[in-house]
MIDOSE-1310 file (N, C-alpha, C; in nm, 2 decimals, decimal comma, always signed):
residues 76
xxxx	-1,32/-0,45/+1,48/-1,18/-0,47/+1,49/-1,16/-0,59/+1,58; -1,09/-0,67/+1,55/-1,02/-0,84/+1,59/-0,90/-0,78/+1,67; -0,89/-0,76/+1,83/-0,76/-0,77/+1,91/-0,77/-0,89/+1,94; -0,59/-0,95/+1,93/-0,55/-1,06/+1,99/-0,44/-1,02/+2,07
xxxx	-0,37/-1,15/+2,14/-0,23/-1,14/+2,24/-0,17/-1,26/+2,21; -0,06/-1,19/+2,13/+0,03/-1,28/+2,11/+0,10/-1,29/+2,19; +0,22/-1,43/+2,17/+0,37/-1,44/+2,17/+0,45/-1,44/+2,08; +0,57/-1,42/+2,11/+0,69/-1,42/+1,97/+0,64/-1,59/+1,90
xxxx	+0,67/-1,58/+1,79/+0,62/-1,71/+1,73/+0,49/-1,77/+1,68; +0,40/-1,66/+1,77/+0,25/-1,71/+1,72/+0,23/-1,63/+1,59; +0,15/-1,68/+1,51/+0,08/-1,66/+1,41/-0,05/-1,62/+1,39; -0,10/-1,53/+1,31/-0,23/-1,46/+1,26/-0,24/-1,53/+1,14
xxxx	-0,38/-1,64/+1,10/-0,35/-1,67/+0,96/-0,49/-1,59/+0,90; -0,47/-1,52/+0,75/-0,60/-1,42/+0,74/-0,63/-1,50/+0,60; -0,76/-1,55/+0,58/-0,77/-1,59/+0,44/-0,71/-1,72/+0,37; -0,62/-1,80/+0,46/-0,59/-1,90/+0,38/-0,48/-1,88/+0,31
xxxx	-0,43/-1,77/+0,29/-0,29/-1,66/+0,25/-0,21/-1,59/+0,24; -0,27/-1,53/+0,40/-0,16/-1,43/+0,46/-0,16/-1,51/+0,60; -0,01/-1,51/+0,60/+0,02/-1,49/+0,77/+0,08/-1,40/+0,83; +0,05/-1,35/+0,95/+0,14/-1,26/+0,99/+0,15/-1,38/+1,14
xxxx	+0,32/-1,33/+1,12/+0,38/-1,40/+1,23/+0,47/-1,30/+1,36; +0,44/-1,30/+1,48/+0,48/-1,24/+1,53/+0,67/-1,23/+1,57; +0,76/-1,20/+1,53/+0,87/-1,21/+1,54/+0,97/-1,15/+1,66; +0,96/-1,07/+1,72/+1,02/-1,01/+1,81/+0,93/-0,95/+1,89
xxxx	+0,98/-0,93/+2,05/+0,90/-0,79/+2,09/+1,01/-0,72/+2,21; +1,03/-0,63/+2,19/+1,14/-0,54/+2,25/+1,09/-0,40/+2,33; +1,07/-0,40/+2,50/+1,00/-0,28/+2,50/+0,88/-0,25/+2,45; +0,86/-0,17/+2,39/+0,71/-0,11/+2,37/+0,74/-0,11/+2,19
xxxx	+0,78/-0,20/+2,15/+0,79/-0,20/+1,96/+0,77/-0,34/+1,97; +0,71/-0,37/+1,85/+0,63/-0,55/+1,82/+0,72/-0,54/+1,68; +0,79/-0,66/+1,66/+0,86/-0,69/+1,51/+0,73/-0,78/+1,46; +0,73/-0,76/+1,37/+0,62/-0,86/+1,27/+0,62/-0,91/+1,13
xxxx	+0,60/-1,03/+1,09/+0,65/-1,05/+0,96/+0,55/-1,08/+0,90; +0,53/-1,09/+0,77/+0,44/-1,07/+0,70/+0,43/-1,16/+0,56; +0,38/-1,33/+0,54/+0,36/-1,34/+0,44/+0,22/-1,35/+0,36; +0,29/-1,30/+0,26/+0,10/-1,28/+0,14/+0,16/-1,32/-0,02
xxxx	+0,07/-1,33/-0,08/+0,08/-1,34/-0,22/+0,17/-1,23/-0,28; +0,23/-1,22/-0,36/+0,31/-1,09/-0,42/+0,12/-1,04/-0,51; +0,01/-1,07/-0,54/-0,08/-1,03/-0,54/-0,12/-0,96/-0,44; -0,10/-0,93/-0,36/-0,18/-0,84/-0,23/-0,05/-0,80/-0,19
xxxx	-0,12/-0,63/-0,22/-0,02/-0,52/-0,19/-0,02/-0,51/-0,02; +0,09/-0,49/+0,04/+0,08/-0,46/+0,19/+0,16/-0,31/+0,19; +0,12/-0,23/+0,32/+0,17/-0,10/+0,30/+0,16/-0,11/+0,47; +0,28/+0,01/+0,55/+0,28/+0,05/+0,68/+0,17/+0,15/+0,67
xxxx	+0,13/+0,18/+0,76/-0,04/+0,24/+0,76/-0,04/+0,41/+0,69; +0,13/+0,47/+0,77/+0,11/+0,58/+0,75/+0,19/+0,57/+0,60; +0,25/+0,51/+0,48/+0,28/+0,52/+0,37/+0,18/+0,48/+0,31; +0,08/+0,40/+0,31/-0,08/+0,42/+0,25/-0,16/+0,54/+0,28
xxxx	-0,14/+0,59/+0,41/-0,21/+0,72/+0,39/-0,13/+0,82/+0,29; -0,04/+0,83/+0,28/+0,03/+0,91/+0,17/-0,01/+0,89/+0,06; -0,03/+0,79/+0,00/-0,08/+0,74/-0,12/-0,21/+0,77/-0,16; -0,27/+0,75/-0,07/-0,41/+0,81/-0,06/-0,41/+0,94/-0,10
xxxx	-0,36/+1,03/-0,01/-0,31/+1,20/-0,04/-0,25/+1,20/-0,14; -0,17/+1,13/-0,21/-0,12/+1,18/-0,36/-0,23/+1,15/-0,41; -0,29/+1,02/-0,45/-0,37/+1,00/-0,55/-0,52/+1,10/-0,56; -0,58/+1,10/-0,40/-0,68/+1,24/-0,44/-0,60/+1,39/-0,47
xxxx	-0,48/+1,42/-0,51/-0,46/+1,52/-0,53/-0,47/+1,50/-0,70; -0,40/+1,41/-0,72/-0,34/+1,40/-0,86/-0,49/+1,38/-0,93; -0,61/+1,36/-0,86/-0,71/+1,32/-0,97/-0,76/+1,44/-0,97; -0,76/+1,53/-0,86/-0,83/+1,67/-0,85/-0,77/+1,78/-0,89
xxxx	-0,60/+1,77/-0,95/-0,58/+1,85/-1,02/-0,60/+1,87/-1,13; -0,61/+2,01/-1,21/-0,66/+2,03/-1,34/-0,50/+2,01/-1,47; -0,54/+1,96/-1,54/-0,41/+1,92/-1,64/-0,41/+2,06/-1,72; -0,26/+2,07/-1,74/-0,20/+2,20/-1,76/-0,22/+2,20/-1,89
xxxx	-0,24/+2,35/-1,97/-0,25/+2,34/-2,11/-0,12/+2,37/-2,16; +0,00/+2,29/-2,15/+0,09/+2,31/-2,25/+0,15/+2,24/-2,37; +0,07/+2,15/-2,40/+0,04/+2,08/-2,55/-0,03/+2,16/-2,64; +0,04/+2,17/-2,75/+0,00/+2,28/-2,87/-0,09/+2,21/-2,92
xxxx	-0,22/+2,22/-3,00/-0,31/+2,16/-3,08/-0,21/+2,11/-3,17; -0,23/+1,97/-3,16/-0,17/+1,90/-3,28/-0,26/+1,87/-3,45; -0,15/+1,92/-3,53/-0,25/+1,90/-3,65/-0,22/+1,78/-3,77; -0,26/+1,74/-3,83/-0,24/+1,65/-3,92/-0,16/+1,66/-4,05
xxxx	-0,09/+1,65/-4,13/-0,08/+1,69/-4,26/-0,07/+1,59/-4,32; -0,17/+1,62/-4,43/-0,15/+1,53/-4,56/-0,05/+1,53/-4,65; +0,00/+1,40/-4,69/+0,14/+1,44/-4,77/+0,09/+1,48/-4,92; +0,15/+1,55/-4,95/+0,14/+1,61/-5,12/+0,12/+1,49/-5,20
């Protein structure tokens, strides 16, 4: 892990295409802004962890049987 010390106004550049810029600091809260490509998803740490927990749920659950065997008919 990379710690730095900013000031308001300094910048983090990552890759050539994200910056994160430091925008406020108030008390014990850091404002921060964030540009990237609309290609590169950004998430707050703890709404990625959620996603995480849906998606291993949703792949570990078993799909319900309430689709009837579909059959074919041949027309007359």
């Amino acid at each position: 892990m990379l710690v730095l010390a900013r000031k308001i106004n300094d910048s983090i550049i990552i890759d050539d295409s994200i910056e994160i810029l430091i925008v406020e600091i108030k008390g014990d809260q850091v404002k921060i802004g964030i540009k990237a490509p609309k290609s590169v998803k950004v998430y707050r740490g703890e709404i990625y962890d959620e996603i995480k927990k849906e998606n291993i749920a949703a792949s570990s659950s078993e799909i319900p049987d309430t689709m009837p065997d579909l059959k074919i008919r041949k027309k007359p």
